[in-house]
C-alpha positions as semicolon CSV with decimal commas, in nm:
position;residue;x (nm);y (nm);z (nm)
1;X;-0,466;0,823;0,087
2;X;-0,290;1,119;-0,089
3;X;0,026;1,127;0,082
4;X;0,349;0,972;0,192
5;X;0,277;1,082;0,543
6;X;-0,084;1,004;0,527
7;X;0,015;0,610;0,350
8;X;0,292;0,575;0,656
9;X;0,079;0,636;0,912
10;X;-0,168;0,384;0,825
11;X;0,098;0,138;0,783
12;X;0,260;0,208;1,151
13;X;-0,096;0,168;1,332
14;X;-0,253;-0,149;1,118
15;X;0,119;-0,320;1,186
16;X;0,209;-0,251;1,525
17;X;0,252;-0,563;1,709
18;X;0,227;-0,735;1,360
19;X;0,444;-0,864;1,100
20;X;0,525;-0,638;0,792
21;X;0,578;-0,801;0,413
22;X;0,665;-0,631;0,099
23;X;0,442;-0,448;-0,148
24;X;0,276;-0,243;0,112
25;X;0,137;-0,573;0,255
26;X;0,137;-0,623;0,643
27;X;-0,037;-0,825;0,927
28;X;-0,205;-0,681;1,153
29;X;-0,154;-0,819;1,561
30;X;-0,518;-0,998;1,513
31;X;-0,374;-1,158;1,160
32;X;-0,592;-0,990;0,919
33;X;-0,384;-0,910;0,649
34;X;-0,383;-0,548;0,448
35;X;-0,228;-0,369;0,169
36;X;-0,165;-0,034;0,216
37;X;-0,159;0,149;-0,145
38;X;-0,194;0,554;-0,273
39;X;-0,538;0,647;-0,353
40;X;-0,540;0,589;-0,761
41;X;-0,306;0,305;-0,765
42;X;-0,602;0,055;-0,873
43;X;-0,609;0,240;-1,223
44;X;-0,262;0,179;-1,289
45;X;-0,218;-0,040;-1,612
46;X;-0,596;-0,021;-1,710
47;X;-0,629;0,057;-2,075
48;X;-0,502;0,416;-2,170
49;X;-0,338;0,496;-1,846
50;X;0,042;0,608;-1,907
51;X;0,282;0,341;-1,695
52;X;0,596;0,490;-1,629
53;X;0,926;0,320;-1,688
54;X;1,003;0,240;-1,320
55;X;0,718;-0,014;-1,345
56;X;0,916;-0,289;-1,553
């Protein structure tokens, strides 16, 4: 997922009729639950990897 649009629509279609939590997390209507992240965002705090302020 590259962008805002692309992240929201994901999270509109795996939550409708579901229940939607915080930190991109949601249930889906069948109870399977997902986490809807940007592409890249499983790098973020790895060793050399520049963390930006916002994070703490």
């Amino acid at each position: 997922m590259q962008t805002q649009e692309e992240i929201d629509s994901y999270w509109e279609k795996l939550g409708a009729g579901g229940r939607y939590d915080h930190c991109g997390w949601l249930d889906d209507k069948f109870g399977f639950s997902w986490q809807i992240v940007p592409s890249g965002y499983e790098r973020v705090g790895l060793p050399g990897n520049f963390l930006p302020e916002k994070f703490f």
